[in-house]
N, C-alpha and C positions, 0 to 999 in steps of 0.2 A: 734575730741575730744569727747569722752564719755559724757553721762548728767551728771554723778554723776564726771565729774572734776570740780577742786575745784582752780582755779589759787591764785599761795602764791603771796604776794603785797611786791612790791621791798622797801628795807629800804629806807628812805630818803636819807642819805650818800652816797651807794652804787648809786642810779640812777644820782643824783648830780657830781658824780666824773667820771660819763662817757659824760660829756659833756665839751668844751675845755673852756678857759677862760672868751672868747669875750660872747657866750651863757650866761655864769653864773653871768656877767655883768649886762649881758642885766635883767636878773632876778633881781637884787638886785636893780634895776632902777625901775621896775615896785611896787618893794618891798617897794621904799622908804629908801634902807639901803646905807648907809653913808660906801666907799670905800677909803683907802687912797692908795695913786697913785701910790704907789711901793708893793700897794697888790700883792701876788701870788695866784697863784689856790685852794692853802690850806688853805688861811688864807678866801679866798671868799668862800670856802667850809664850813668854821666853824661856818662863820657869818650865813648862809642861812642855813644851819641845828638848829643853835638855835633859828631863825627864828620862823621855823616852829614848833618845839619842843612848841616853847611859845604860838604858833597860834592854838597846840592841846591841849594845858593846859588849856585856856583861853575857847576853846569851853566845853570842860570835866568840867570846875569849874561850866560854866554853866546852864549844865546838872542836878549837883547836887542840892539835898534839902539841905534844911538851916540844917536839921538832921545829914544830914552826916559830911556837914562843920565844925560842931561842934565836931562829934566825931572826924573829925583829926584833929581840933585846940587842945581840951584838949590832943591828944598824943603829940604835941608836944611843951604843957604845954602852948598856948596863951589864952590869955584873952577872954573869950565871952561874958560876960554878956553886954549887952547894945549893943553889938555890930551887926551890920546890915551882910544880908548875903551877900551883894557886898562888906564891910568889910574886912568879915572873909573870902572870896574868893580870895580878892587881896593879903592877907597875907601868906595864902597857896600856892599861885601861886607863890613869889615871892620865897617863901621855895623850893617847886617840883621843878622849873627853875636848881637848881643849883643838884639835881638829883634825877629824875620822879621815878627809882624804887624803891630806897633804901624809900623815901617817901613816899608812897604806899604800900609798905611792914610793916613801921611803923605806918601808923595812920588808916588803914584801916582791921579789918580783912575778912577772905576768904567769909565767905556767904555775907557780903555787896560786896564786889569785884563780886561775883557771879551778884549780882543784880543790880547793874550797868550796866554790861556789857549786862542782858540781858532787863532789862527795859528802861536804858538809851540811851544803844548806840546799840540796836537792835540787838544782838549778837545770834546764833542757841547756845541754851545752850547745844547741844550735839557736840560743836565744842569749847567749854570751859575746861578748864584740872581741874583736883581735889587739885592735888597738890600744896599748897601755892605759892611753889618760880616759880614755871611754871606759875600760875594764875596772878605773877605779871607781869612776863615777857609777858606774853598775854594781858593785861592791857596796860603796856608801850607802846608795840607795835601798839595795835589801836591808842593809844594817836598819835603816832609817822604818823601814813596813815592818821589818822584827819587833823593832823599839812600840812605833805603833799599835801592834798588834798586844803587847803584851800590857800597855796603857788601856786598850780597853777593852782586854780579857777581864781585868780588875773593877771593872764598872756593873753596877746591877743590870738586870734584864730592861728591870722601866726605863732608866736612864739613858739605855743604846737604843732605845723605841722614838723615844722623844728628841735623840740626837737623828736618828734617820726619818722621822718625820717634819723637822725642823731641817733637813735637808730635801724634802720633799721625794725620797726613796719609798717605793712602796716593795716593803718584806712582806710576804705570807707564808709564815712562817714565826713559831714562838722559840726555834731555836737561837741561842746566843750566840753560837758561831756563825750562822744565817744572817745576823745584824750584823757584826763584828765584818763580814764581807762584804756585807753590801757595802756599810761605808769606807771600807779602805780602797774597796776600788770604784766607789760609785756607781752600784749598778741595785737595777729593780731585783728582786728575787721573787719569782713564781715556781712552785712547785710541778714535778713534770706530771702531765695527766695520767692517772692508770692504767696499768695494760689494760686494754677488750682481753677477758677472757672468753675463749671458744666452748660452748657446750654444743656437744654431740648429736644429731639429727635424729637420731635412730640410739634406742639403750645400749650402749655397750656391755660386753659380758666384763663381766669381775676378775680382772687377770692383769699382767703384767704393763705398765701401759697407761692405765686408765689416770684420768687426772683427779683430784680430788673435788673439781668442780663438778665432775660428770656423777663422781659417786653423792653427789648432797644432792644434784637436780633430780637423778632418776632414780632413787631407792630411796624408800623409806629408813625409819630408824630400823625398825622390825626387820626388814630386810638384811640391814648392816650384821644384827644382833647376829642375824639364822646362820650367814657366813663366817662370823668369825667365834660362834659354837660348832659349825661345821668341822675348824679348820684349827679346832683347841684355842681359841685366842680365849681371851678376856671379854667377855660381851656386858659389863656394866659402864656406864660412862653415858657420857652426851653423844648425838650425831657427830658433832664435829672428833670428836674422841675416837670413836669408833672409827671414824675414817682416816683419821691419821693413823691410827694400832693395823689395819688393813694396806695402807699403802708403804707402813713399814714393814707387813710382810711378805705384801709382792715384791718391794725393794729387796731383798732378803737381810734385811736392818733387825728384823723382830722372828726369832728362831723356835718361840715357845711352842707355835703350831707344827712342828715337828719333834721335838723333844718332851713332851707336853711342861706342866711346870715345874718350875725348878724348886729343888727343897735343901732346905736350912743345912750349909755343910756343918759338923760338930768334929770336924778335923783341927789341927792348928792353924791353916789358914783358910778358916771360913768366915764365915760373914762376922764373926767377934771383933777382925784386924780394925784398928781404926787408919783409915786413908787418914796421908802428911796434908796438916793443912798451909798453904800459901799465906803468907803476910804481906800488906800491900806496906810499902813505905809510905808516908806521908806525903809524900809526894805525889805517889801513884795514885793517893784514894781522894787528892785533891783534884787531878787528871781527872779523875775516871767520874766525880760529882759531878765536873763542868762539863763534860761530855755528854751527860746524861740530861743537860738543859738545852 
């Protein structure tokens, strides 16, 4: 594929309906959504596209300032005074639910739609249309891969293996967000190959410069050790130790070989202080677990 392809992101509906019943089950489980027992594949299709629908409403109300909230409450004549933007959010949500474009169409016009799309939801504004009913339709449609996407952020790692092999996608790759793209926009995922790194013809000397490939190939351990007792460093550690503590001092990152080493300040703010520690929100340490898969 070319750099400048651009892969289109499968509707929610359309990816949904190419999976058989037991799958879409297994989704509306993970979903939390309430199945009655002589469901069909259509009626479990409907329930997990409004799903999501309401899961990209909900991120987009978000998004928005309390400014805008406003301007599509007054289109569609609700009350704002006093009222809060979580409010005026839940009450537009419940209106957009029942249908995202024709709502978007009325309470919003085109240059905010413009800046939404490229403030809020980080859109390349030369991949945005001019035309109104196209700009909505382009609007919906993000709302629609939001909602998607956050339908099957919520799915286990085997689940989205077995949904992208049941779509015949080959991922390599055990990342979730790696699965999570291949199938929203239907594409293979291969890992890019390794840089060639270059090792040097001839030993280079020990100086500013040098790569760290060059110092593993052509020096010994012992070697590493003599320079960096030469040059006051720390000389206990592994090769690869050594070679990092040495390229942080040619870098001049590591200063101990000119100051030699440092000692315990017994001032008040010496090493006793304890550094603020950071709290993640739940949120954050929810983020930061899925990221980490």
């Amino acid at each position: 594929q070319s750099k400048n392809f651009k892969p289109q992101m499968v509707a929610t509906k359309e990816l949904l309906s190419s999976f058989n019943s037991e799958t879409l089950k297994e989704i509306c489980w993970y979903r939390k959504i309430q199945l009655e027992e002589e469901a069909n594949k259509k009626d479990i299709i409907k329930k997990l596209v409004k799903d999501a629908n309401n899961a990209g409403i909900k991120h987009l109300i978000n998004l928005l300032k309390r400014t805008d909230l406003v301007t599509m409450s007054n289109a569609l004549h609700f009350e704002t005074k006093g009222k809060t933007k979580s409010a005026l959010g839940q009450k537009i949500s419940e209106y957009m639910e029942k249908d995202i474009s024709a709502t978007l169409d009325k309470t919003l016009p085109a240059e905010s739609l413009k800046e939404i799309l490229t403030k809020s939801l980080e859109v390349d504004p030369d991949e945005i249309p001019e035309d109104k009913a196209e700009l909505v339709e382009f609007m919906a449609d993000e709302i629609d891969s939001i909602g998607l996407e956050v339908l099957l952020s919520s799915l286990p790692l085997t689940t989205l293996r077995t949904m992208c092999d049941n779509r015949k996608l080959k991922v390599e790759s055990e990342s979730k967000q790696k699965l999570i793209d291949s199938l929203i926009y239907d594409v293979n995922y291969k890992p890019p190959p390794p840089k060639k790194v270059k090792i040097s013809k001839k030993k280079p000397k020990i100086q500013k410069g040098i790569t760290k490939e060059d110092l593993h190939q052509w020096y010994y351990r012992d070697d590493l050790a003599h320079y960096c007792e030469k040059h006051k460093l720390k000389v206990s550690g592994k090769k690869k130790e050594l070679i990092n503590r040495i390229i942080e001092y040619l870098d001049g990152k590591n200063k101990q070989g000119k100051r030699g080493k440092k000692r315990k300040s017994s001032g008040i703010l010496g090493s006793g202080r304890k550094t603020k520690k950071l709290k993640l929100s739940k949120k954050d340490s929810d983020s930061s677990s899925e990221s980490s898969e």
